[in-house]
N, C-alpha and C positions, 0 to 999 in steps of 0.2 A: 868363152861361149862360142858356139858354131852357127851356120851360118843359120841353120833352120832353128833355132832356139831364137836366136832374136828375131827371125821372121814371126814365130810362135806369138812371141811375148809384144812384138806389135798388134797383130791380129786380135790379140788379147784386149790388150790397150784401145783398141779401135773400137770393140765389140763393147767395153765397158764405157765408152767414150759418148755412143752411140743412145746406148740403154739409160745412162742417169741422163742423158742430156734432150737428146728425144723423145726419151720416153720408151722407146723401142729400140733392139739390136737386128741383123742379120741374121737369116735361118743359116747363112755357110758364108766364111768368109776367109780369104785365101791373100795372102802378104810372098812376096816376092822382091828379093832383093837381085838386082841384075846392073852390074856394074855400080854406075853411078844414079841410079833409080830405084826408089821404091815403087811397087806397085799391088794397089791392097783392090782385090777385086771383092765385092758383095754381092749376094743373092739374100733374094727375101726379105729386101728391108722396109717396101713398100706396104703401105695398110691397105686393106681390100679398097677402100674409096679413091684413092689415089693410082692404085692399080685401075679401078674402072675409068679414072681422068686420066691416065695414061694413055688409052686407047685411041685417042688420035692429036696429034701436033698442037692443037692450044691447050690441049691435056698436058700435057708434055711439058709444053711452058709453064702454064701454069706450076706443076707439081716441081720444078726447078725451084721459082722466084721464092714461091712460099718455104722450101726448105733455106733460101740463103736468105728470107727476112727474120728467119729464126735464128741463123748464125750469127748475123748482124746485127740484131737488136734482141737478146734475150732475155732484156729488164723489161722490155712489153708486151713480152707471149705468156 
């Protein structure tokens, strides 16, 4: 397998990862393998409401905490 087939089949992996478990995937998502690093960059994966709480620093916070209380506890979301 090359190098860009398993960057693919990450990005894949991530994208489905995303969708059953969010609820939602990324509109373009880009996987990079570089030495000893992965690195999976995403566009688009914010909802319009969290985009508008993004627009300034306790937005920001905020729209952080709440995605890792759903990491962290996915038996009560």
């Amino acid at each position: 397998m090359t190098k860009g087939q398993i960057e693919a089949q990450l990005s894949e992996a991530i994208s489905k990862f995303e969708l059953n478990y969010m609820g939602r995937g990324p509109d373009q998502i880009r996987t990079i393998i570089l030495q000893d690093m992965i690195i999976i960059r995403q566009n688009g994966f914010l909802s319009i409401s969290e985009e508008n709480l993004a627009q300034s620093k306790d937005g920001v916070e905020l729209v952080k905490k709440s995605g890792l209380l759903f990491l962290k506890a996915p038996e009560r979301c």
